[in-house]
C-alpha positions in Angstrom: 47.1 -11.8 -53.0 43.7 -12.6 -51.5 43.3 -10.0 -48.3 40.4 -11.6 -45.7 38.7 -9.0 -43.7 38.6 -9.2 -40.1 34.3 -10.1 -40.4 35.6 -12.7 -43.0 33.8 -16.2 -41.3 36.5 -18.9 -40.8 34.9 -21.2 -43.5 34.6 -19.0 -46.3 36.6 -20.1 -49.4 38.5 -17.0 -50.1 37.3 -18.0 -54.0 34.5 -16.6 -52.6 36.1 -13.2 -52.0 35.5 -10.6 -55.2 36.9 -7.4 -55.8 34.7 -4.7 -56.4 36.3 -1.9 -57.9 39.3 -2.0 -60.7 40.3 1.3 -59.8 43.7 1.0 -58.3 43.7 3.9 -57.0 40.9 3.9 -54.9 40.8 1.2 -51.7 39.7 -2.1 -52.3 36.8 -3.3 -51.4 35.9 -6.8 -51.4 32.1 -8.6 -51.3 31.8 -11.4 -49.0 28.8 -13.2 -50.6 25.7 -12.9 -47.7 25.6 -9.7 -45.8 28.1 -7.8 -48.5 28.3 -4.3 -48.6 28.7 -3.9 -51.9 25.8 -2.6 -54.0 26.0 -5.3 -56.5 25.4 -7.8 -53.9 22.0 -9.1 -52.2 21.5 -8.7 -48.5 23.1 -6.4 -45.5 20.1 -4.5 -44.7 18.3 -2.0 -45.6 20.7 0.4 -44.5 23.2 -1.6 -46.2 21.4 -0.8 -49.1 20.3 2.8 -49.0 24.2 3.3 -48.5 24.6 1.2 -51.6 22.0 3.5 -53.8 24.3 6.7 -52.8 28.0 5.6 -53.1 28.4 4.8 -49.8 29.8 2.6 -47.0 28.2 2.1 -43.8 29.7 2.5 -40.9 31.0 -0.8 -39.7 32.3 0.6 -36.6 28.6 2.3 -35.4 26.9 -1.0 -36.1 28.5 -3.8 -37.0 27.3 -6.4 -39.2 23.6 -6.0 -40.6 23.4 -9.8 -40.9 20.8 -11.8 -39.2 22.2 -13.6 -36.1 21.5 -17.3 -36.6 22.1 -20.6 -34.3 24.9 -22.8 -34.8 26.4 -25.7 -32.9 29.0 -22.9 -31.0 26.4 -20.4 -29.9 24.3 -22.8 -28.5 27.1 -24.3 -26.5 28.2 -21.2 -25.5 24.9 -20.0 -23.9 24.0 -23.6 -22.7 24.0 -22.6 -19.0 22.8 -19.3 -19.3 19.3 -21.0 -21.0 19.2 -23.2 -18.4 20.6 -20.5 -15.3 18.0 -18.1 -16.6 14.8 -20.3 -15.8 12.9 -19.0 -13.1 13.0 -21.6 -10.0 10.9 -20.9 -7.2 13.9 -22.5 -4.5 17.2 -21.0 -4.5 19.8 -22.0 -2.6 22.9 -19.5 -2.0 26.0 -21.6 -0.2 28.4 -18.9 1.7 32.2 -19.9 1.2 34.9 -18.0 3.2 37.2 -18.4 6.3 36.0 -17.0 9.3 36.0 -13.6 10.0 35.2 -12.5 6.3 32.1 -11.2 6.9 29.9 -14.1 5.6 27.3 -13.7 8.6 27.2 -10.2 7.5 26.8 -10.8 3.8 24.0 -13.7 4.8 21.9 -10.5 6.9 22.2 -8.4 4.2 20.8 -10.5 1.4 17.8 -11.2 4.2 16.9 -8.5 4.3 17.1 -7.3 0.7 15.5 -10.6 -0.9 12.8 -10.5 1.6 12.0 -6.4 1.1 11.8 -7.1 -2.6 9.0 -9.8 -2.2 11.3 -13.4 -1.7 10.6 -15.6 1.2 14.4 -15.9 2.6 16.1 -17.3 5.8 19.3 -17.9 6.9 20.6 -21.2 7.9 23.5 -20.6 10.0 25.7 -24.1 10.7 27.6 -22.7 13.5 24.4 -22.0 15.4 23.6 -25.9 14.9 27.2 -26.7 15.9 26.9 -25.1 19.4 24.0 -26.9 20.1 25.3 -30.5 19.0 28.4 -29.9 21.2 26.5 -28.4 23.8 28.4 -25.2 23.6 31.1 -23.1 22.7 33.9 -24.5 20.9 37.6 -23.8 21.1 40.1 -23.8 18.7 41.1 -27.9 18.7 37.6 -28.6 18.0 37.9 -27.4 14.4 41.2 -29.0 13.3 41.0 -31.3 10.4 42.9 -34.0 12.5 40.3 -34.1 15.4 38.2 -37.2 14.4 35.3 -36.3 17.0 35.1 -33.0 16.3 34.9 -33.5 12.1 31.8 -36.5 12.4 30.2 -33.7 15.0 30.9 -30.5 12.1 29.3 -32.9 9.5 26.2 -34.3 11.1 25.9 -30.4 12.4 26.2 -29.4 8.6 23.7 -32.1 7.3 20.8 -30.9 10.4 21.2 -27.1 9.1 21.2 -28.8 5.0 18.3 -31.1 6.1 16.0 -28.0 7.9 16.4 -25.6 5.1 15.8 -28.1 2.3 12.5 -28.6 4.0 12.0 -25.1 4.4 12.2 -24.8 1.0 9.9 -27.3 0.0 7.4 -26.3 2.2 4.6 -25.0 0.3 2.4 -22.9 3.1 2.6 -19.5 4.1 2.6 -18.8 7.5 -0.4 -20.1 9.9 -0.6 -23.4 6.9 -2.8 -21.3 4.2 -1.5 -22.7 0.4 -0.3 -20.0 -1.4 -2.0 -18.8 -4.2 -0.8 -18.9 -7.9 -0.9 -15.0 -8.2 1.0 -14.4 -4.8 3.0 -17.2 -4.3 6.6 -16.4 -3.9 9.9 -17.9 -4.3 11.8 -18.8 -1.5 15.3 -18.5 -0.8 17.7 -20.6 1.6 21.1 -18.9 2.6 23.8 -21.4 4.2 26.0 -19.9 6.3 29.4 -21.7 7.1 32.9 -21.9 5.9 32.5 -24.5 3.1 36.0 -24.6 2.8 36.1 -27.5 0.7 35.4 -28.8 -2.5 34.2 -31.7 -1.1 31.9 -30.2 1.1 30.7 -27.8 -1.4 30.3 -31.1 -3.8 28.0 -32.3 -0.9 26.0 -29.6 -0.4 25.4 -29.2 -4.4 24.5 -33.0 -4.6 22.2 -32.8 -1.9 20.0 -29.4 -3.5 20.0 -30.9 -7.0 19.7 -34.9 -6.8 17.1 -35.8 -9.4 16.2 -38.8 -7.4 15.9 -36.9 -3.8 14.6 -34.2 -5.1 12.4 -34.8 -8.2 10.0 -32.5 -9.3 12.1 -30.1 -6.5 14.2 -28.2 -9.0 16.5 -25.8 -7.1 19.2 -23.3 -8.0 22.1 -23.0 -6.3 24.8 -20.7 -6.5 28.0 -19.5 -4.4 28.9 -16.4 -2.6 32.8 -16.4 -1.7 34.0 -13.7 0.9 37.7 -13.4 0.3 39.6 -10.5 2.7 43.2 -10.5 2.6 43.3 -6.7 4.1 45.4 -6.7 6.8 43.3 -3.5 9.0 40.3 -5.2 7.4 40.7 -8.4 9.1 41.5 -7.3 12.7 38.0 -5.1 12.6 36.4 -7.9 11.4 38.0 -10.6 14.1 37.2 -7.7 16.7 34.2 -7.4 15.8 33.7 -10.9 16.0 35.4 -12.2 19.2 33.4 -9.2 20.6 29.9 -10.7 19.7 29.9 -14.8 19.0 28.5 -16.8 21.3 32.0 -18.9 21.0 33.3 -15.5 23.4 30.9 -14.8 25.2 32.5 -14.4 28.4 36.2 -14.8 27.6 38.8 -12.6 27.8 39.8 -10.3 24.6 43.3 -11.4 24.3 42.5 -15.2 25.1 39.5 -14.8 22.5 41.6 -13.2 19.6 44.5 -15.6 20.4 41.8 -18.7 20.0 40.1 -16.9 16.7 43.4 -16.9 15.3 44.2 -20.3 15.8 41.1 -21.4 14.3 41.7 -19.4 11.6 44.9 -21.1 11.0 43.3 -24.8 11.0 40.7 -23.7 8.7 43.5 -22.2 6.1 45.4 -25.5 5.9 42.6 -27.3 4.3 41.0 -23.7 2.7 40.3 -24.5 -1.4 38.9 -22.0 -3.2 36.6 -21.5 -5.6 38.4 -22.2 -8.9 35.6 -24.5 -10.5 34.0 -22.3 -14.0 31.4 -24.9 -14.4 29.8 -23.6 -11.2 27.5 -20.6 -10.7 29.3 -18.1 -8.5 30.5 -14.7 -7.0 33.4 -14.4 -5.5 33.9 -10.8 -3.3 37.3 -9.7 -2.3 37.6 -7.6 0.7 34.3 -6.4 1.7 33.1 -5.9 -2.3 36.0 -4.0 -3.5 36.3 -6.0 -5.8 34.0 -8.5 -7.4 34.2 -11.5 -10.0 31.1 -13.3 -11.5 30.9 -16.1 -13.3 27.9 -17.9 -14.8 25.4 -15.4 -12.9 21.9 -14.6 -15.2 18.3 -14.2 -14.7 17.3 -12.0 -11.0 20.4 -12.8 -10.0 22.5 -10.9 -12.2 19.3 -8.3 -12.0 19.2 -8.1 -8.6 22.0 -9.4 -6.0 24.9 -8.7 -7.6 24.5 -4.9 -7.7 23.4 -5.3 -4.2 26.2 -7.1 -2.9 28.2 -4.5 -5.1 26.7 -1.6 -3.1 27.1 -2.6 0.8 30.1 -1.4 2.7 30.8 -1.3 5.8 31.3 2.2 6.3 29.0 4.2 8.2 26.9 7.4 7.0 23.1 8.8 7.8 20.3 8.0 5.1 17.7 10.8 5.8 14.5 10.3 4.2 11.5 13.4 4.7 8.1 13.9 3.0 8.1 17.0 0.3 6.5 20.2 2.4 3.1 20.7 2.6 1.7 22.4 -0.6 -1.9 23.7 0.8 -3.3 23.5 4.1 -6.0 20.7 4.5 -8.5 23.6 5.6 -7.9 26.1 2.8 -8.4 23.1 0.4 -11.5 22.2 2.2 -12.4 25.9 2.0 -11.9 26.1 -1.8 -13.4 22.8 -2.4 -9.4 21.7 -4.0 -8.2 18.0 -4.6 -4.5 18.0 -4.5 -2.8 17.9 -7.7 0.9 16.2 -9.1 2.1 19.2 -9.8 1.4 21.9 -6.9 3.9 24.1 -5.3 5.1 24.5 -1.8 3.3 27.0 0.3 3.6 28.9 3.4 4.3 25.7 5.6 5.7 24.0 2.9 8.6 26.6 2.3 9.3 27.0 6.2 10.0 23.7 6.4 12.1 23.6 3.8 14.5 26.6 5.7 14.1 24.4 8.6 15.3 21.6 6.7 18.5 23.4 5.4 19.5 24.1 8.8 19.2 20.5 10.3 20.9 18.9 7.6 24.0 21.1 8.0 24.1 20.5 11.2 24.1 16.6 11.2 26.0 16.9 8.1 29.1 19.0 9.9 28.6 16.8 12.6 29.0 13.9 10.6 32.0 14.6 8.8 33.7 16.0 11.8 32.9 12.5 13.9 34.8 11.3 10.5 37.6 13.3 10.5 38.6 12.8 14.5 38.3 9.0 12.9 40.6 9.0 10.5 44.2 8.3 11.0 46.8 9.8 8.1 49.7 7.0 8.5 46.4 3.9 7.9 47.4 2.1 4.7 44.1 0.7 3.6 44.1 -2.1 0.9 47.6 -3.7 2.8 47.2 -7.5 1.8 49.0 -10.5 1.1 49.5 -9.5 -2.7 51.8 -6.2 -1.0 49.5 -3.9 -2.7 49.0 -0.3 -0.3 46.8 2.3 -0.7 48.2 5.0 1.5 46.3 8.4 2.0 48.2 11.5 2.4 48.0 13.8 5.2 46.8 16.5 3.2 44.0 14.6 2.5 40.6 16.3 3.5 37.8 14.9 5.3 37.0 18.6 7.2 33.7 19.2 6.1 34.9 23.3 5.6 33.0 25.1 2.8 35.8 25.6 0.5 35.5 21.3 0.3 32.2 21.1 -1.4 31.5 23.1 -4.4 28.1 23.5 -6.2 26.5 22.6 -9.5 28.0 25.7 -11.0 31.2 25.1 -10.2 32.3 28.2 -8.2 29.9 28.3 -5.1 31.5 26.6 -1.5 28.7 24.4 -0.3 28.5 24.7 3.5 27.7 20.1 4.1 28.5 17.4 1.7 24.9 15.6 1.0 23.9 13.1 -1.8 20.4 14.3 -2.6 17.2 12.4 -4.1 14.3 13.5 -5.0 11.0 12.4 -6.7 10.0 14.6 -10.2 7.1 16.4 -8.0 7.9 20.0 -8.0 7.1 20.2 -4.5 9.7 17.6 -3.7 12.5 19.2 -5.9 11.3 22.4 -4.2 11.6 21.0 -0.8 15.3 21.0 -1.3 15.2 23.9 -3.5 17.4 26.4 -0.9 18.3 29.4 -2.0 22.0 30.4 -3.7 23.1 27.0 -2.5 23.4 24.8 -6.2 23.2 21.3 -4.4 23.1 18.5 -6.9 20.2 16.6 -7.2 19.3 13.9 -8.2 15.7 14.1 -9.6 14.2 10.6 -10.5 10.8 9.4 -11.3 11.3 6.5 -9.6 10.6 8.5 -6.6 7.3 9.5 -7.7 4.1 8.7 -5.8 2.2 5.3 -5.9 0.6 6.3 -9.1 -3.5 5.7 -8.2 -4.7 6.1 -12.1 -8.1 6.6 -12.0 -8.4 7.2 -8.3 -5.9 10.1 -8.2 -6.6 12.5 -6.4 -9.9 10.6 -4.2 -9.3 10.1 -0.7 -9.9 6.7 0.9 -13.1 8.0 2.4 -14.4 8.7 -0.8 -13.6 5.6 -2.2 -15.2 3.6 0.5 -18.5 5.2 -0.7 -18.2 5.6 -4.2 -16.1 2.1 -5.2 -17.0 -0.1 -2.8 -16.4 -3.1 -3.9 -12.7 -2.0 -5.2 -12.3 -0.7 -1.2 -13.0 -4.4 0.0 -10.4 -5.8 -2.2 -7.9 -2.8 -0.9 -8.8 -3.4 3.0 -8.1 -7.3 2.2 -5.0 -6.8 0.2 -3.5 -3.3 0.3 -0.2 -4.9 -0.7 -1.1 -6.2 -3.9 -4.4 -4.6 -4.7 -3.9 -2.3 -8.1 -5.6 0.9 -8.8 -7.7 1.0 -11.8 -4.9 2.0 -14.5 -2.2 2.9 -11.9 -0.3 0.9 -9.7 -0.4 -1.6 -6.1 2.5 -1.6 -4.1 4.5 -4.5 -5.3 4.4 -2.3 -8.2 6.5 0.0 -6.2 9.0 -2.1 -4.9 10.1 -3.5 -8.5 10.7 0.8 -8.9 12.4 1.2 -5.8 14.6 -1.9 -5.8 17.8 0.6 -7.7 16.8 3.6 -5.2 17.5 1.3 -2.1 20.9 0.1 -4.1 21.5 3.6 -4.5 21.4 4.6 -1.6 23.2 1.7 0.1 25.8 2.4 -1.8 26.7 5.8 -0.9 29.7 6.7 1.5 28.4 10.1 3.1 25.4 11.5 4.1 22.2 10.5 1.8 19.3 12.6 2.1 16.0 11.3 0.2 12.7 13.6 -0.3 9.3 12.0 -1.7 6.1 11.0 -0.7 3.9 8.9 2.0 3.8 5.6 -0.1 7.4 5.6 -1.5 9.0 6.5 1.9 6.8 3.7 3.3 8.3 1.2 1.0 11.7 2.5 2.1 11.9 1.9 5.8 10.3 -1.2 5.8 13.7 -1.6 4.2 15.5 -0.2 7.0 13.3 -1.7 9.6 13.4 -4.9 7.9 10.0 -5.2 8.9 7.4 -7.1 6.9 7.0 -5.5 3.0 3.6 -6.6 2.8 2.8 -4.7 6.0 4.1 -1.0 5.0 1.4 -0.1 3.9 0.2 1.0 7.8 4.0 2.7 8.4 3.0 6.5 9.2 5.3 9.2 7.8 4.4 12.1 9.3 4.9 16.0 8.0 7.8 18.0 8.9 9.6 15.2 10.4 12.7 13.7 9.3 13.9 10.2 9.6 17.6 9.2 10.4 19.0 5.9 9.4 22.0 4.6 10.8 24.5 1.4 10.1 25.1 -1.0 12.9 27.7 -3.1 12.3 25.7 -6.1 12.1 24.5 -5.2 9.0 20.9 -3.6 10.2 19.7 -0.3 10.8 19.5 2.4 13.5 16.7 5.1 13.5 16.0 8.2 14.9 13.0 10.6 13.9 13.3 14.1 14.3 10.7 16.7 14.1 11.6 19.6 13.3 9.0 21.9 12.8 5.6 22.4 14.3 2.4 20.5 12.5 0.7 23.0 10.5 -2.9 21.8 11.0 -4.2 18.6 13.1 -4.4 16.5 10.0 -0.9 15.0 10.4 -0.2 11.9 12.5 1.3 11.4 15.2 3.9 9.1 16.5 2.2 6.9 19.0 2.8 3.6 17.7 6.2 4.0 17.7 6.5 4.1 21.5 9.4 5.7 23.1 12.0 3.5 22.1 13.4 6.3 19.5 16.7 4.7 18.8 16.1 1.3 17.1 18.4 -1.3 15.8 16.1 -2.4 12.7 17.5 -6.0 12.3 15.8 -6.5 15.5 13.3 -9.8 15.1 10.8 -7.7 16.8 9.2 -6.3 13.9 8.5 -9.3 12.6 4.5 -10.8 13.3 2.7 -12.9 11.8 -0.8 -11.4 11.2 -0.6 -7.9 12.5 2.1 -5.1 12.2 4.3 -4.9 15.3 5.5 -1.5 16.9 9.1 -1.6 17.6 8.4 -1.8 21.4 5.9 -5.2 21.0 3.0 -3.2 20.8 0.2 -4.7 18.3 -1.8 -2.5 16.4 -4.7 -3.8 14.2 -4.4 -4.0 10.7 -5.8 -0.7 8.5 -6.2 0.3 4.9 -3.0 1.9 3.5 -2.5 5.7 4.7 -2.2 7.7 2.0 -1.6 11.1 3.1 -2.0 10.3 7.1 -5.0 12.5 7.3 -7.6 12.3 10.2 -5.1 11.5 13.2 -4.4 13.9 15.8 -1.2 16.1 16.1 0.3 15.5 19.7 4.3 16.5 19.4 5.6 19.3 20.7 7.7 20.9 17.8 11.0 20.6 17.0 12.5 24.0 16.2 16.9 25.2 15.8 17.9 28.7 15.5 20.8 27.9 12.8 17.8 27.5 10.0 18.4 28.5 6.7 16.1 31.9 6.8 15.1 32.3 10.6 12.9 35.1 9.5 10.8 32.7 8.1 10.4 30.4 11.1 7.4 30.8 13.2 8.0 32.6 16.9 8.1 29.5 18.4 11.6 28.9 17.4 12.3 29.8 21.2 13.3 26.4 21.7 17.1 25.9 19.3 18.3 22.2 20.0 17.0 20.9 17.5 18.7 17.3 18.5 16.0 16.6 20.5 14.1 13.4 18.9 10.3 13.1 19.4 9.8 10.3 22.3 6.4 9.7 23.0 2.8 11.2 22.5 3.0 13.5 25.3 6.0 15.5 24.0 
C-alpha cells in the first residue's frame, strides 16, 4: 500500500514515492523526489543534508520544508490584493460604518490625532455637521426615516458636499499658506468620513466616487472601512448619554425628550442597517468599543500602524504621568569641573531627592485613583450583556481597593503600597529615578525611551554648535523637525520609535507612569496635546515636575503639571508659556497655528531651535513639596508646605 505524507504535493504520482529502507523493522521512510530527506536524494538543504551525512532526520516540526518557495498560479491569486493593498498611496480614505451612538465620532478623533502625531496630514469629514447646515438645523427623529422623501435627497446631497470637500482636500497638493511640498517632506494625507454608511449602496457610492479611474485618474486613493459594532446593553446607554448630552441635535432639549428622540432614530436607521459582510473589501470591523476586533484584507501601514491603535483605545479612564529622569550633576559643579554630561551618569543629590519625592506623589494619586474607582464600581453591573445573551458578571468579592496586600512585587512576596504600570528609558538615571528602595516595582525598561540620539554632537550644547557647526545650526534653526545629527538621529526619527510607546500606553487600564528625557517626552505630549508634531520641538519639560494626563470622554486629553520639588539651580525653565490655564482639554483646536507654536491660552511665542536640556531660562515656581515622601529625611527643609496637589499656575507662583 502506497502511504502519502501529509507534505506529499497534490500532483505527485505516488509512482514517484520510493521506500528508503528494507528494514521492516524500522519506520518507513519514503523520498519524495525534490526537497527529499533521504540521503540518497538531491536537494532539502543544507541542513537536509548534514542530517543526511549523520543518520539523521531533521526536524520537520522546528522548520518545516527546506524547499525553495516558488510562484504558482494559486499563490499569486491568493496574495493578489495584498500586492496591490501594500502599495504606498499618498490619499487614503477611511469610510466610518456604524449606527449612531457606536462611538464612530470618537473613533474618527482618535485616528486624528494619532495619524497626524505620527507625521500624516488627516481631517475628519463629519456628514452630520454638513446635514445641520443644509437643513438649517437640528434634525428630529422623522427626518432620518427611509420613507421621508425630502429628508433622504437632503441626507444625500449633504453626503456628496462632505465626499466632494474632502476629495479635494485630498488632492490638494499645498501645505499650508500654498508652499508645494517638497519630495523629501511631503506627506500623505488622510480623509476620515464620518457617518452611518448604513448601506451597501451608499458604501458602493462612496467607494466609486474615491477610486473612479476616469474621475480620478492619476488620483490613486485607498480606501478602507472602520465598522463600530456595540450590542452592550450598559455600553450603549453611556454612549446615547453621552451623546444626547453633547450634539448639537440636543442642544437645548430636555434629557428624557432627547433620549426618547435618539432612540427613535436609532430604530429607523436599524431597519435599513446592512453590515459589512463583503470579503472583497478592505476592512475592520470593531465590536463594542474594541473588545473585539476582525480584519480582513488590511496590509502595508495599516496593518503596522492603525490597527494596534484602534486595538489599544478604551474608554476607560486612568492618569498617564510622564517626568524627566532626576538631575545627575548640577549645571554649576559641571561648569566647575569642566564635565559634558554623559549616557550613562547616575542620579545625585537632587536627582535622588526627587526621586523620594516622586515615590510619595505617585502613591498618593495612585490611592486616590483607584479609590475614585472603587466608589465607581457597582458589584450587581453585568458588563458584556448583549443581544447574543452573553454576561460577564463580576463578583462582589472582586477587588478594586487599592490596599497593599492587592499589588505584589517583582519578587513575588512584597505588598506594593499603588498599582502603577512603569516605563522607562535604558539610562541608568532614568531606571534610577524610579529605583525606590525595598519596593520591587516592575519596570518596564526600553530603549525606545532613550534620548534623541545626537551622534557626533553628543554631548555639545546648542551654543557650542552655533559656533563650531554653523552651517549644520542653520539647517537645525530652519528645520529642527527633520534636520538629522551627523550619524544620530532628527526627530521624525523619534516618532517612528515612539509610535508602540504611545500604543502602549493608550492601552493601559490603570495608572501609567513614563520616565525619560527632554526630547522623547517632547514627542509625547504633543501627542496628548494634539498639538502640531513638527512644532514639539519648542515644548519645555521642565525638572522635578511631573505631567498628568487625563481622558476626556471625547477622546482628547486633560493635563495638569505638578511640581513637586524645588529647582535645584536656575538652569531649569519655567512655565510661562503655558499661562495659567493648568487644566487643559488637549483636543482643543487651540493648539493648532499655522506658523508659530500656540500656548494653550492663544498666546504666540516665536519659533526657537529645539531645547535640549532647557538650560538658560530662569526658575520662577515656588516649589511643590508633600510630607507623605518616600524618605522625608532626605527632602530639603522647605518641605513646610505638604499639599502637594497644588499645580503650578503661573510665573509668579
Amino acid at each position: 500500500m502506497t502511504i502519502l505524507g501529509l507534505d506529499t504535493p497534490f500532483n505527485t504520482n505516488p509512482s514517484d514515492i520510493t521506500n528508503s529502507s528494507t528494514d521492516t523493522s524500522e519506520p518507513r521512510r519514503y523520498s519524495l523526489g525534490v526537497g527529499a530527506v533521504d540521503s540518497g536524494t538531491e536537494g532539502g538543504g543544507e541542513e537536509a543534508k548534514v542530517a543526511a551525512a549523520a543518520g539523521e532526520e531533521p526536524d520537520y516540526y522546528k522548520k518545516g520544508s527546506a524547499e525553495l518557495a516558488t510562484e504558482s498560479a494559486l499563490t499569486l491569486v491568493k496574495i493578489k490584493h495584498r500586492l496591490k493593498l501594500t502599495k504606498k498611496n499618498e490619499r487614503l480614505v477611511i469610510v466610518l460604518v456604524g449606527l449612531p451612538g457606536r462611538g464612530k465620532s470618537f473613533i474618527a478623533r482618535k485616528l486624528q490625532n494619532f495619524l497626524t502625531w505620527r507625521g500624516s496630514d488627516c481631517k475628519v469629514f463629519n456628514v452630520g455637521k454638513y446635514r445641520r447646515q443644509a437643513a438649517d438645523g437640528a434634525c428630529g427623529a422623522d427626518f432620518f426615516d427611509a420613507n421621508n422623501a425630502a429628508a433622504s435627497t437632503l441626507r444625500q446631497q449633504a453626503a456628496s458636499l462632505a465626499l466632494e470637500d474632502m476629495l479635494k482636500w485630498l488632492d490638494d497638493p499645498f501645505e499650508k499658506g500654498g508652499t508645494v511640498q517638497s519630495s523629501t517632506t511631503r506627506k500623505d494625507r488622510v480623509g476620515i468620513f464620518d457617518a452611518t454608511n448604513s448601506t451597501k449602496e451608499r458604501r458602493e457610492w462612496v467607494l466609486k466616487e474615491c477610486t473612479c479611474r476616469i474621475k480620478r485618474a492619476g488620483k490613486p486613493t485607498g480606501v478602507v472601512y472602520v465598522e463600530s459594532v456595540c450590542d452592550d446593553a450598559e455600553l450603549l446607554h453611556e454612549n446615547f448619554m453621552t451623546k444626547v448630552n453633547n450634539s448639537p441635535d440636543y442642544k437645548g432639549m430636555d434629557q428624557e425628550e432627547a433620549m426618547a428622540d435618539l432612540l427613535s432614530r436609532v430604530q429607523k436607521y436599524e431597519e435599513q442597517y446592512e453590515t459589512i459582510d463583503d470579503d472583497s473589501k478592505s476592512y475592520i470591523k470593531i465590536f463594542n468599543l474594541s473588545s473585539k476586533m476582525l480584519v480582513n484584507h488590511i496590509y502595508g501601514r495599516m496593518a503596522k500602524s492603525i490597527v494596534p491603535a484602534l486595538m489599544a483605545w478604551n474608554i476607560g479612564t486612568r492618569p498617564i504621568f510622564i517626568c524627566r529622569a532626576g538631575q545627575t550633576m548640577a549645571d554649576s559643579d559641571r561648569v566647575s569641573f569642566n564635565s559634558r554630561m554623559t549616557r550613562g551618569e547616575n542620579l545625585g543629590s537632587n536627582g535622588k531627592a526627587f526621586r523620594n519625592a516622586l515615590f510619595g506623589f505617585m502613591k498618593e494619586e495612585c490611592l486616590d485613583f483607584m479609590s475614585r474607582r472603587k466608589e465607581a464600581f457597582s458589584p450587581d453591573m453585568n458588563t458584556g450583556t448583549s443581544i447574543s445573551g452573553l454576561v460577564n458578571s463580576f463578583s462582589r468579592d472582586f477587588s478594586l481597593s487599592g490596599e497593599d496586600d492587592d499589588y505584589v512585587g517583582t519578587d513575588g512576596v512584597t505588598p506594593l503600597p499603588f498599582p502603577c504600570h512603569i516605563m522607562t528609558s535604558t539610562m541608568p538615571r532614568a531606571r534610577q529615578t524610579v529605583g525606590w528602595e525595598d519596593m520591587p516595582y516592575p519596570i518596564e525598561v526600553l530603549s525606545n525611551l532613550n534620548p534623541l540620539d545626537k551622534g557626533d554632537f553628543t554631548g555639545c550644547e546648542l551654543e557650542e554648535l552655533a559656533v563650531t557647526e554653523p552651517e549644520w545650526y542653520e539647517q537645525l534653526v530652519a528645520d529642527p523637525f527633520w534636520t538629522r545629527f551627523p550619524g544620530g538621529e532628527c526627530y521624525g526619527d523619534l516618532m517612528c520609535r515612539l509610535e508602540s510607546i504611545v500604543v502602549d500606553m493608550e492601552q493601559q487600564v490603570g495608572p501609567v507612569l513614563v520616565v525619560s528625557h527632554v526630547s522623547v517626552l517632547q514627542a509625547l505630549v504633543s501627542y496628548f496635546r494634539n498639538s502640531p508634531v513638527e512644532e514639539c520641538t519648542g515644548i519645555e519639560i521642565p525638572l522635578n515636575t511631573v505631567l498628568k494626563f487625563t481622558p476626556a470622554k471625547g477622546g482628547g486629553w486633560s493635563e495638569s503639571r505638578h511640581r513637586i520639588l524645588p529647582s535645584p539651580s536656575p538652569s531649569d525653565c519655567d512655565l510661562s508659556s503655558v499661562g495659567n490655564n493648568n487644566n487643559l482639554l488637549a483636543m482643543s483646536p487651540e493648539y493648532r497655528s499655522d506658523n508659530n507654536i500656540r500656548s494653550p491660552v492663544g498666546e504666540q511665542i516665536k519659533f526657537a531651535p529645539p531645547i535640549w536640556g532647557d538650560h538658560m531660562k530662569r526658575d520662577s515656581f515656588a516649589p511643590l513639596v508633600r510630607s507623605n515622601s518616600f524618605d522625608p529625611k532626605r527632602l530639603s527643609s522647605s518641605s513646610s508646605h505638604s499639599n502637594y496637589r497644588e499645580v503650578v499656575k503661573n510665573d509668579s507662583e
